[in-house]
ChimeraX commands (.cxc) that place a marker at each C-alpha (Angstrom):
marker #1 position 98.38,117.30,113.92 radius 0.5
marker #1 position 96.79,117.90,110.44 radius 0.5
marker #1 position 96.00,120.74,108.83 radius 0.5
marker #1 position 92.27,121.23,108.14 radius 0.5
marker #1 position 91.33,123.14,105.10 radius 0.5
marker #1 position 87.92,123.53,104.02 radius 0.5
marker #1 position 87.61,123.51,99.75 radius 0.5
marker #1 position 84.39,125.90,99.36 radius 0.5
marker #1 position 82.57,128.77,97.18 radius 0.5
marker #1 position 78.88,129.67,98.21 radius 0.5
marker #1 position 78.80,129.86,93.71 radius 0.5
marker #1 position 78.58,126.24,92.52 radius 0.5
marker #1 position 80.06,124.81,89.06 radius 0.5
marker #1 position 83.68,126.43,90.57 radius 0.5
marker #1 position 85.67,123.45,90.75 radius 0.5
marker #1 position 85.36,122.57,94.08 radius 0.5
marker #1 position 84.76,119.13,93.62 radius 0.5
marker #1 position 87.54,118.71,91.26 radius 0.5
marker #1 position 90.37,120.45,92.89 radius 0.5
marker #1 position 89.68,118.49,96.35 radius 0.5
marker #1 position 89.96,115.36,94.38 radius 0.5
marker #1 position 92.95,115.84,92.18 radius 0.5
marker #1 position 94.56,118.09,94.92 radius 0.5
marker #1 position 94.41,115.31,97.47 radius 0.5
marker #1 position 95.33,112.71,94.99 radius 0.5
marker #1 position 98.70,114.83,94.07 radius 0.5
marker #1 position 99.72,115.45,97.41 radius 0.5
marker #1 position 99.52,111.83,97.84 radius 0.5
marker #1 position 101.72,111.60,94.90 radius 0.5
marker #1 position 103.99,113.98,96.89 radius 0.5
marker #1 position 104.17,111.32,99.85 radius 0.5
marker #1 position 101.52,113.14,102.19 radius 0.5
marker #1 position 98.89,110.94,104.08 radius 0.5
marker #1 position 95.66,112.61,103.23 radius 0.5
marker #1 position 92.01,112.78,104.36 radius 0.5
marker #1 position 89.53,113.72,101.89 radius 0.5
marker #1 position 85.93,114.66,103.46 radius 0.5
marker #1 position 82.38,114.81,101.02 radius 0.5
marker #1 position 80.26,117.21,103.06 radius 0.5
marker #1 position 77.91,117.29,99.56 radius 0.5
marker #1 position 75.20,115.67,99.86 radius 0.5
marker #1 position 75.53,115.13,96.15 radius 0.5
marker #1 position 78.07,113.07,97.06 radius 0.5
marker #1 position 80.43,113.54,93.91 radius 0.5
marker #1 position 83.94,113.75,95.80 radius 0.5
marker #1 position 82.99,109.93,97.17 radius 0.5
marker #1 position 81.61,108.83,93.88 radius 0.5
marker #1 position 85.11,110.59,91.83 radius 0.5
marker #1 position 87.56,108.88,94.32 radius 0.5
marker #1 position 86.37,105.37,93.41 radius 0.5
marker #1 position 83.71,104.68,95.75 radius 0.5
marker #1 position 80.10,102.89,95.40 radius 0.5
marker #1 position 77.76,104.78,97.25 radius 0.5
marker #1 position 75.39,101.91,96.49 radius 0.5
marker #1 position 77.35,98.83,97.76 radius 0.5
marker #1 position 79.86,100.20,100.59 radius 0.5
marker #1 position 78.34,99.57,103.98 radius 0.5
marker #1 position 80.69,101.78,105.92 radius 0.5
marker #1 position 79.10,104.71,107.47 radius 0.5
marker #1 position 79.35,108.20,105.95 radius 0.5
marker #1 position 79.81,112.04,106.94 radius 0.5
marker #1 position 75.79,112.09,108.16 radius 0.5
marker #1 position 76.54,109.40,110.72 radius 0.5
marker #1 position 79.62,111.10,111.87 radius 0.5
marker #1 position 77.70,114.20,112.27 radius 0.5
marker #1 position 75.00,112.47,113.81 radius 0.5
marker #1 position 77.68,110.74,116.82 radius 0.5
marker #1 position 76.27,107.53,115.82 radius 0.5
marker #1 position 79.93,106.53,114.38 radius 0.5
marker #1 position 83.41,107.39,115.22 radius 0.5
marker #1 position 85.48,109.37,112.58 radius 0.5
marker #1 position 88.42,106.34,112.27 radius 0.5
marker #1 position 85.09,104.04,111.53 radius 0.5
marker #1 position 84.36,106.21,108.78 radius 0.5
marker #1 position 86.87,106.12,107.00 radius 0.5
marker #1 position 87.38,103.93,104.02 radius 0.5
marker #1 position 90.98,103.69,101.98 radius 0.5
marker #1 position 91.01,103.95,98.37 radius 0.5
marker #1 position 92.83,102.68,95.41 radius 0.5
marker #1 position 94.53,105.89,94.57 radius 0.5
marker #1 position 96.01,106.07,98.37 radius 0.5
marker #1 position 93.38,109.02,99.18 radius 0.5
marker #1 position 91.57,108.02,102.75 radius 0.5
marker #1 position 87.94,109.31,102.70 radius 0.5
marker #1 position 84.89,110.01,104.47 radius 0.5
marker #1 position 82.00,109.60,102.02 radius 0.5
marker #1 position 78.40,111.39,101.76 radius 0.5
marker #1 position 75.22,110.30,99.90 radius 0.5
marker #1 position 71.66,111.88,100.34 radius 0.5
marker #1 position 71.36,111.31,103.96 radius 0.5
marker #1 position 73.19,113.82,104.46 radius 0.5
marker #1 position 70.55,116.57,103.20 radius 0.5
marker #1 position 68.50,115.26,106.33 radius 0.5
marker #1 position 71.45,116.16,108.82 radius 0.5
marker #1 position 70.98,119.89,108.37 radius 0.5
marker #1 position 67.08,119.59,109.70 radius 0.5
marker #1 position 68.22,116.91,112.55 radius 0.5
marker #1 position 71.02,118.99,113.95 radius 0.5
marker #1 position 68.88,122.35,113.57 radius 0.5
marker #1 position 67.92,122.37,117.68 radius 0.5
marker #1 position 71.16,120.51,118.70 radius 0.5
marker #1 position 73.29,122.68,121.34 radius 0.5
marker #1 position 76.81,122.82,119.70 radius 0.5
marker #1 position 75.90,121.57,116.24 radius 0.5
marker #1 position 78.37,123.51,114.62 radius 0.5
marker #1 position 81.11,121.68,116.62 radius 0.5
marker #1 position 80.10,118.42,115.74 radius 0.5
marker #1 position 82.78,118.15,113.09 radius 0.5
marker #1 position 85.82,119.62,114.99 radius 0.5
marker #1 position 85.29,117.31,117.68 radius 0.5
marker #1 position 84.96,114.32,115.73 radius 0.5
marker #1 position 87.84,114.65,113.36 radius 0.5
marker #1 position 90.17,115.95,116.80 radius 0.5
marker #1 position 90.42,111.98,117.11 radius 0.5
marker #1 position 92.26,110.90,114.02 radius 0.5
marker #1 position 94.42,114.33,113.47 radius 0.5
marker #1 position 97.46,113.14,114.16 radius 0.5
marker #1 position 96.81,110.40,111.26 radius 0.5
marker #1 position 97.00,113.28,108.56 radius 0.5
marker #1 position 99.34,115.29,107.26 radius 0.5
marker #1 position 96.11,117.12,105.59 radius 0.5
marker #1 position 92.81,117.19,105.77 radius 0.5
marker #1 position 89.97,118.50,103.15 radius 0.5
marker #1 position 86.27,119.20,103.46 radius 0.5
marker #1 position 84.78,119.02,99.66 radius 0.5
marker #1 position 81.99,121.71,100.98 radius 0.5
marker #1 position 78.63,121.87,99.51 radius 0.5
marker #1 position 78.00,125.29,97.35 radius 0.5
marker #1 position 75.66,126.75,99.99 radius 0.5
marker #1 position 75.97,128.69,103.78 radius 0.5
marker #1 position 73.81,125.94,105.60 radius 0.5
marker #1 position 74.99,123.88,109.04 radius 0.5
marker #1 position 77.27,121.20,106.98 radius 0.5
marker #1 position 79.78,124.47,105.64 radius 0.5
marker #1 position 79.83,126.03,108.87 radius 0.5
marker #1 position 80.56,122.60,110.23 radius 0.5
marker #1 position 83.47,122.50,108.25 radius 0.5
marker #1 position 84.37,126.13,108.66 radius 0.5
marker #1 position 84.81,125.91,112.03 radius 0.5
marker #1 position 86.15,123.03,111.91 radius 0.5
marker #1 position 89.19,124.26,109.65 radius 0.5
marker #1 position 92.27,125.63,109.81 radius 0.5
marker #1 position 92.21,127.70,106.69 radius 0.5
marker #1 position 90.14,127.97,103.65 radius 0.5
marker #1 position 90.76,127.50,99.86 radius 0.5
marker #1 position 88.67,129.45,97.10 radius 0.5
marker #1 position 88.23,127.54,93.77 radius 0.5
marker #1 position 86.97,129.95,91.19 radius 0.5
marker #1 position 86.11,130.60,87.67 radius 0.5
marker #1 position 87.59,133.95,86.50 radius 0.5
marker #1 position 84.28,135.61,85.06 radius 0.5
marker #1 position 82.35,138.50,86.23 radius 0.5
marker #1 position 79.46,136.44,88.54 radius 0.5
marker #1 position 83.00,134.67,90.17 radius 0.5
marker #1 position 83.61,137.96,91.83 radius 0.5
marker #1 position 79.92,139.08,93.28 radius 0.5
marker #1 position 80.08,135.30,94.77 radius 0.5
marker #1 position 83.76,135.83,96.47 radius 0.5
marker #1 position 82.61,139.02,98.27 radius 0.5
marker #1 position 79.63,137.16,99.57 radius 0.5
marker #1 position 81.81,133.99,100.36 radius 0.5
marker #1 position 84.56,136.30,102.49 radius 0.5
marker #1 position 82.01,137.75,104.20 radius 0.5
marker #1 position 81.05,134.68,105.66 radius 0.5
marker #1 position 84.30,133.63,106.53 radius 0.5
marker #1 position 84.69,137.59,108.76 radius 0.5
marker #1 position 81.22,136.51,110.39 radius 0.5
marker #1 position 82.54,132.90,111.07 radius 0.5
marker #1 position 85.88,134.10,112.36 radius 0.5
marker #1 position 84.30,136.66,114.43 radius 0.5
marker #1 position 81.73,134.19,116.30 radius 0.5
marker #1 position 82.96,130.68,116.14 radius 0.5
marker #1 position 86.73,130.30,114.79 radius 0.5
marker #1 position 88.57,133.25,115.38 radius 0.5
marker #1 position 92.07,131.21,114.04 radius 0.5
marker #1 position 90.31,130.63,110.30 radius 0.5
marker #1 position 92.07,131.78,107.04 radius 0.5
marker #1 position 92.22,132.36,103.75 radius 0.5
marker #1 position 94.52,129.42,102.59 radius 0.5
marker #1 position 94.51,130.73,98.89 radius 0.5
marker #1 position 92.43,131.47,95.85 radius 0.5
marker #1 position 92.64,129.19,93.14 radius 0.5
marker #1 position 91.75,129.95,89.17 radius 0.5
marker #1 position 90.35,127.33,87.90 radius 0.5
marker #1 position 88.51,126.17,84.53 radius 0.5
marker #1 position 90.36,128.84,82.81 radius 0.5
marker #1 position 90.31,129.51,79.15 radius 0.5
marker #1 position 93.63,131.90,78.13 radius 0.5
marker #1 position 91.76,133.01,74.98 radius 0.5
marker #1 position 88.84,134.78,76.82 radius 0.5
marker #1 position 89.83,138.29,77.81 radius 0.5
marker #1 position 87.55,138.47,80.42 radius 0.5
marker #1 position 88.99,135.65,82.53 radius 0.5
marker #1 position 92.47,137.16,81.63 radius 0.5
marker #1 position 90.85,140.84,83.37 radius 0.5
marker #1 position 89.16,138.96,86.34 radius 0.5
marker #1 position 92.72,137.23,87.03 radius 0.5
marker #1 position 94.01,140.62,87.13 radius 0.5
marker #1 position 91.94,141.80,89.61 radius 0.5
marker #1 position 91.89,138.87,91.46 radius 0.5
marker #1 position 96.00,139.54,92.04 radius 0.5
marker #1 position 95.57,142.87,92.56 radius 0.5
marker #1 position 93.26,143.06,95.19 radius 0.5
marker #1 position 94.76,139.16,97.17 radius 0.5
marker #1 position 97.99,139.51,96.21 radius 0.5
marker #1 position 100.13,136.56,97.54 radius 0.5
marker #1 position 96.85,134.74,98.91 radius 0.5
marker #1 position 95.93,133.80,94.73 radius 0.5
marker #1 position 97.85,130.74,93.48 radius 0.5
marker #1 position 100.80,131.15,91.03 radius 0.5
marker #1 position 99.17,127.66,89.21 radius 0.5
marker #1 position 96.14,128.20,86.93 radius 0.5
marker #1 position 93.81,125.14,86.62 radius 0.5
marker #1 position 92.82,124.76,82.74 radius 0.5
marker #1 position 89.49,124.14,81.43 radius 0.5
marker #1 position 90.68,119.85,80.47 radius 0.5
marker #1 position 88.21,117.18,79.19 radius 0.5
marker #1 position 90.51,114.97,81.23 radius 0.5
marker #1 position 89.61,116.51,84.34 radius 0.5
marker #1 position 85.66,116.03,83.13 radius 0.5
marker #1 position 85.55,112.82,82.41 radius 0.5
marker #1 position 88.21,111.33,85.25 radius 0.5
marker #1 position 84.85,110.85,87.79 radius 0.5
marker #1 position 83.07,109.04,85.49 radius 0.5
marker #1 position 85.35,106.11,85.57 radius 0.5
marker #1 position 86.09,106.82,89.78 radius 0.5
marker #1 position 89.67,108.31,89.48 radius 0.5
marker #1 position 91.45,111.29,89.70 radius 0.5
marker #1 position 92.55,112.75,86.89 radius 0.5
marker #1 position 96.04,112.27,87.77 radius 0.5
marker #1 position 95.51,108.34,87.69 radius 0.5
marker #1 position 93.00,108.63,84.81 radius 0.5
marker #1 position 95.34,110.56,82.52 radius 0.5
marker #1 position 98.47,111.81,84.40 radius 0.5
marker #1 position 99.93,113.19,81.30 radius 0.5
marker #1 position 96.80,115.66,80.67 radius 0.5
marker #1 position 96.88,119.39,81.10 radius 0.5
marker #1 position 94.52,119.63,83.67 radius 0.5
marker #1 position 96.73,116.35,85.87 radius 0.5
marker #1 position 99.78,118.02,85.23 radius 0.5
marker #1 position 98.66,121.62,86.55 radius 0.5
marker #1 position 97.19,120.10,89.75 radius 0.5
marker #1 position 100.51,118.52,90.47 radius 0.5
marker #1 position 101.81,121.60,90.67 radius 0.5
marker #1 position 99.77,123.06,92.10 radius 0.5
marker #1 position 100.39,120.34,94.70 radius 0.5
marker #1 position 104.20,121.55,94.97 radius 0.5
marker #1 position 103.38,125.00,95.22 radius 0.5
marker #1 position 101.00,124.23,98.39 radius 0.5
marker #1 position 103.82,122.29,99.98 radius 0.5
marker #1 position 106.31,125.26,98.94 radius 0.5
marker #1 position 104.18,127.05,100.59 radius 0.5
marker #1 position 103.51,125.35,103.14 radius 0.5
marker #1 position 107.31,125.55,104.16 radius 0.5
marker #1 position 107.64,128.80,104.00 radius 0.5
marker #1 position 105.26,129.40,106.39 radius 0.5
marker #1 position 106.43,126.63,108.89 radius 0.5
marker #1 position 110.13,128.59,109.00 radius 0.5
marker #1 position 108.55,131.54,109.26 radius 0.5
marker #1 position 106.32,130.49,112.24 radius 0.5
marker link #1:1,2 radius 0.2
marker link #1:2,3 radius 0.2
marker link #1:3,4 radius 0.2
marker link #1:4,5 radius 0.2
marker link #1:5,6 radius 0.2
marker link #1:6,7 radius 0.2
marker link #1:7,8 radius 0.2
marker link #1:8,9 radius 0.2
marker link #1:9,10 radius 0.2
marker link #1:10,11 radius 0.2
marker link #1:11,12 radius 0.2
marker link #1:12,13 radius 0.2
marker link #1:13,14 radius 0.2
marker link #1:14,15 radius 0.2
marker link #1:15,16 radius 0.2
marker link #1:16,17 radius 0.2
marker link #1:17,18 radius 0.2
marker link #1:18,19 radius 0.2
marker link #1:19,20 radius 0.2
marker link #1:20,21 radius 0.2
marker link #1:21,22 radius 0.2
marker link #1:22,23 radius 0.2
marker link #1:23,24 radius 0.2
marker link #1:24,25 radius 0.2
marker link #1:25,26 radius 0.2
marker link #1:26,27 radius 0.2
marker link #1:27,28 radius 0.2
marker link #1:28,29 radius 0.2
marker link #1:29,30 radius 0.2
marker link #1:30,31 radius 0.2
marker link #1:31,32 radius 0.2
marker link #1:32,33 radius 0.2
marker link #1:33,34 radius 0.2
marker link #1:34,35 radius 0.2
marker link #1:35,36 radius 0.2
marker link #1:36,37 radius 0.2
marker link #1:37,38 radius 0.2
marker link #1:38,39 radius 0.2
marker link #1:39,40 radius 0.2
marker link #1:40,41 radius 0.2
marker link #1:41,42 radius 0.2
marker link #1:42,43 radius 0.2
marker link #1:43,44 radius 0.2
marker link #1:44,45 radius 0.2
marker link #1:45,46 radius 0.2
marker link #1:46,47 radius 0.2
marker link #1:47,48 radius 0.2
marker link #1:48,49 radius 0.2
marker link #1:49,50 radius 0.2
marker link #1:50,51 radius 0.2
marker link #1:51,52 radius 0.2
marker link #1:52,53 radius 0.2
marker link #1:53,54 radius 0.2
marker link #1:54,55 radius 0.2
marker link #1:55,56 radius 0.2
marker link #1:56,57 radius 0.2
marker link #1:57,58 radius 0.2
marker link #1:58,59 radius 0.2
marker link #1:59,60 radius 0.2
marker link #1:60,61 radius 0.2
marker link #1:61,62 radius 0.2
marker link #1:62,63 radius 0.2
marker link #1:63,64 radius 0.2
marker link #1:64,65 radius 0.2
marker link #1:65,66 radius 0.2
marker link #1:66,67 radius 0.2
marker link #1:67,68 radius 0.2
marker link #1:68,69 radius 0.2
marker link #1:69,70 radius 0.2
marker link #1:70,71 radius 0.2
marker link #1:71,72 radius 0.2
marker link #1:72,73 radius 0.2
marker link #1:73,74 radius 0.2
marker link #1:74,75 radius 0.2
marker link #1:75,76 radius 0.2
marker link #1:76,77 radius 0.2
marker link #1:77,78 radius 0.2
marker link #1:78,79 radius 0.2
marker link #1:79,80 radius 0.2
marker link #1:80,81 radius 0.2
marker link #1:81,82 radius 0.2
marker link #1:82,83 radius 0.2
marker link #1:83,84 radius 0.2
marker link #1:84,85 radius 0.2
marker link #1:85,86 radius 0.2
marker link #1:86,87 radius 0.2
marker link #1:87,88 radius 0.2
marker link #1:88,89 radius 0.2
marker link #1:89,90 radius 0.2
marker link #1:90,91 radius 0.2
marker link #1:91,92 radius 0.2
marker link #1:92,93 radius 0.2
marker link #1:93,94 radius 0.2
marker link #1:94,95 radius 0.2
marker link #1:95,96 radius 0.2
marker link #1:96,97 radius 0.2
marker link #1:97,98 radius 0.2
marker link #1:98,99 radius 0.2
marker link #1:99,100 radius 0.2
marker link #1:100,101 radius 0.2
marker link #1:101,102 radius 0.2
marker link #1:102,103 radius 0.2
marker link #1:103,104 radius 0.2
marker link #1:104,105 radius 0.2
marker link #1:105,106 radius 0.2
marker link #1:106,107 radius 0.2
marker link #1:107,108 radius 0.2
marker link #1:108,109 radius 0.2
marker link #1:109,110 radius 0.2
marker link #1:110,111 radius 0.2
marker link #1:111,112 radius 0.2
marker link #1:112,113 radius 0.2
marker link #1:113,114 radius 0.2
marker link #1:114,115 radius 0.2
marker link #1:115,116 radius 0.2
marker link #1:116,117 radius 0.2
marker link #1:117,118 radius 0.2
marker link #1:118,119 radius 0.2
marker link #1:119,120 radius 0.2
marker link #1:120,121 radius 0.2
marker link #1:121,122 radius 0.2
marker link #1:122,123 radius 0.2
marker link #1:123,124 radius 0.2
marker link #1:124,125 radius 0.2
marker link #1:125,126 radius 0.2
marker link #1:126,127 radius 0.2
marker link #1:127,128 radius 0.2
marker link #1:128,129 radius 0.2
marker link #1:129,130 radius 0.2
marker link #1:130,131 radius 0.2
marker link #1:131,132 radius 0.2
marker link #1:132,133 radius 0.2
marker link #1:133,134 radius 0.2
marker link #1:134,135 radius 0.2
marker link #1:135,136 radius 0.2
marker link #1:136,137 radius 0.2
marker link #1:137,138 radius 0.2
marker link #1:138,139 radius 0.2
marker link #1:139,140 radius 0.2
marker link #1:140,141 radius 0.2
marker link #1:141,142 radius 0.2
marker link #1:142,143 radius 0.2
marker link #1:143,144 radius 0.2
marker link #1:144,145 radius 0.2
marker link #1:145,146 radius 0.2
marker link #1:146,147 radius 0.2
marker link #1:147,148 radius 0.2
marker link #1:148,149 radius 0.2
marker link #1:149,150 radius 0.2
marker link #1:150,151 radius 0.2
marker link #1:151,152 radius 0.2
marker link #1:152,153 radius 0.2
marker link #1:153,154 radius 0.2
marker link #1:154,155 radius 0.2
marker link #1:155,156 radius 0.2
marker link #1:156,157 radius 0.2
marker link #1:157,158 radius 0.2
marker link #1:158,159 radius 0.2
marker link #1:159,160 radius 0.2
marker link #1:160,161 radius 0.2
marker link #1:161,162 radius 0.2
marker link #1:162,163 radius 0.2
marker link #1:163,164 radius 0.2
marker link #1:164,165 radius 0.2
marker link #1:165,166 radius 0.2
marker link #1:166,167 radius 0.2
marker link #1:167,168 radius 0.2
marker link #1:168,169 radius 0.2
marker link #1:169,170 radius 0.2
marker link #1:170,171 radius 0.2
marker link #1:171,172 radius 0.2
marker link #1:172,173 radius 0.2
marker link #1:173,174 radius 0.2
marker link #1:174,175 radius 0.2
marker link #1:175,176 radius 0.2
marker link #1:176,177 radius 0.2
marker link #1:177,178 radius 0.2
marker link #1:178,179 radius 0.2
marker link #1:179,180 radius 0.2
marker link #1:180,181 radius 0.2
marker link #1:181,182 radius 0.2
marker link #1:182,183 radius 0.2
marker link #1:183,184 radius 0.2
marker link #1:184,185 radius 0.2
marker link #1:185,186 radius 0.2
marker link #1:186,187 radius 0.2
marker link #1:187,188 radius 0.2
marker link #1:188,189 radius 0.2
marker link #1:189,190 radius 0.2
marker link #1:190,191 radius 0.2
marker link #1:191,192 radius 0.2
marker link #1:192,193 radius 0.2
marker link #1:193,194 radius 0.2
marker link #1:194,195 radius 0.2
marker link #1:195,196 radius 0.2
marker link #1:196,197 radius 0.2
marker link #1:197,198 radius 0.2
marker link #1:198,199 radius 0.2
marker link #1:199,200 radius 0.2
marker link #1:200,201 radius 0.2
marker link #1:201,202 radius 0.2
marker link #1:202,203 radius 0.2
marker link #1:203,204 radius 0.2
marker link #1:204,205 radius 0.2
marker link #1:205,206 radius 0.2
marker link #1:206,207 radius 0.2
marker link #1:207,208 radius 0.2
marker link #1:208,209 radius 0.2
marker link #1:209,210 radius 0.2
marker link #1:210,211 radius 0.2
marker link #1:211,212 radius 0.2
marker link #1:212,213 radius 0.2
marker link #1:213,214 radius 0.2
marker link #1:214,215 radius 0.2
marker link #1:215,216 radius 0.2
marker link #1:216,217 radius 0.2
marker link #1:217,218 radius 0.2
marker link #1:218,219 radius 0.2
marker link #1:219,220 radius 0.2
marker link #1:220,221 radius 0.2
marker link #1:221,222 radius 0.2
marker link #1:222,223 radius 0.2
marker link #1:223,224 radius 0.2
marker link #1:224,225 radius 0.2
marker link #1:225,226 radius 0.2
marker link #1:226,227 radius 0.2
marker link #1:227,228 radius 0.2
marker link #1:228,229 radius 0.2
marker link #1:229,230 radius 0.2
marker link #1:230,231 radius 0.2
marker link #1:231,232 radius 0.2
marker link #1:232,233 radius 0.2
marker link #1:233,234 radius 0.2
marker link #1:234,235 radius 0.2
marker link #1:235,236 radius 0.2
marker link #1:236,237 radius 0.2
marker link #1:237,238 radius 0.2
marker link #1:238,239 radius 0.2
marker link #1:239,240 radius 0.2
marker link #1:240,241 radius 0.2
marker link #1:241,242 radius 0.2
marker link #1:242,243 radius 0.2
marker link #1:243,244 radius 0.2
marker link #1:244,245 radius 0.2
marker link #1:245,246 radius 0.2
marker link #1:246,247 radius 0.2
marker link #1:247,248 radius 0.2
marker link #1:248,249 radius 0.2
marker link #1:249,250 radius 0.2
marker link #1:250,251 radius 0.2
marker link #1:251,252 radius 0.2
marker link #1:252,253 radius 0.2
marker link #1:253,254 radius 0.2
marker link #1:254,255 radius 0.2
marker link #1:255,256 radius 0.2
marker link #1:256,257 radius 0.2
marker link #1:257,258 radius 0.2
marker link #1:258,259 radius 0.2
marker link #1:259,260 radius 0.2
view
């Protein structure tokens, strides 16, 4: 059965986005089968994986939300090997539809308990908000992962952001975790990031990432031409850092299956 993990900060401009992209795309690199879900509305992790939200004709996230599709219909298969459940603007609408719906916040977990044992992994590219699509995906998950910027803002946005994750696990997924905190777009010649790193290890410990995601042009301009970085350029910084961080997750992920 696949592990769910939910990619989210309630702050946006994090990396979100980014890291479930290029993450997905390396552990497919790494021989994993992987499920990549857009639950923006913005639609960006569809658009950066290769897709044309204007010409494909499956149906998207809102349907699957909606039970007017199945998940396995959803999905469409992309060039880089990443499998993926797209969004567009519908999905904006989905959080008014569903607001009187008994059990919307299952909707999600039941519809992906269909395909789980397709997956060795699967990520929800959340949208940088608390509405019904992120607690869709938060109880839908196994585990969360924490994308951040290491700057002063970063860390009045991750108290808020664990806060919700307490509420969630005390009310609707009492099994959720913290998969990890990841740095991200981080500039080694700013002192600040260097003290908010600190602090980030000191208070998380093991839970923050050994792998630092750079601030690469690479990484900004792969989605513009609908790739991952790590097809884009796969000799860049920022390609070569989400690798590994790609065999630190599995490393991980190891460690905890022997110790289980």
């Amino acid at each position: 059965m696949a592990k769910i993990i939910s990619i989210t900060n309630q702050k946006g401009g994090v990396g979100k986005t980014t890291t479930s992209i290029n993450l997905a795309a390396s552990l497919v690199k790494r021989g994993q089968r992987i499920l990549l879900i857009d639950m923006d509305p913005q639609g960006n992790a569809s658009v950066g994986c290769g897709v044309d939200l204007d010409k494909t004709t499956t149906a998207t996230i809102y349907d699957l939300l909606l039970l007017e599709t199945t998940a396995k219909e959803a999905v469409i298969k992309t060039s880089s090997g990443i499998d993926v459940i797209t969004a567009n603007g519908d999905l904006a609408g989905a959080q008014v539809e569903l607001l009187n719906e008994i059990g919307r916040e299952l909707r999600l977990q039941k519809a992906l308990a269909s395909i789980g044992d397709e997956y060795d992994y699967i990520f929800i590219d959340c949208p940088p908000a608390l509405n019904v699509l992120t607690i869709n995906a938060l109880v839908a998950s196994n585990s969360v992962m924490i994308p951040m910027q290491c700057e002063y803002f970063a860390l009045e946005g991750l108290s808020a952001l664990i806060s919700t994750i307490r509420k969630i696990r005390e009310t609707l997924n009492p099994n959720l975790k913290i998969e990890g905190l990841l740095r991200t777009m981080f500039d080694s010649r700013n002192g600040l990031s260097k003290e908010v790193s600190k602090q980030l290890q000191t208070h998380f410990g093991d839970k923050v990432y050994n792998t630092i995601i750079p601030r690469n042009i690479r990484l900004a301009e792969a989605p513009s031409y609908g790739e991952p970085a790590i097809v884009y350029d796969p000799n860049s910084k920022g390609s070569k850092a989400y690798l590994a961080l790609a065999d630190e997750f599995l490393e991980l992920a190891e460690v905890k299956a022997k110790g289980s």
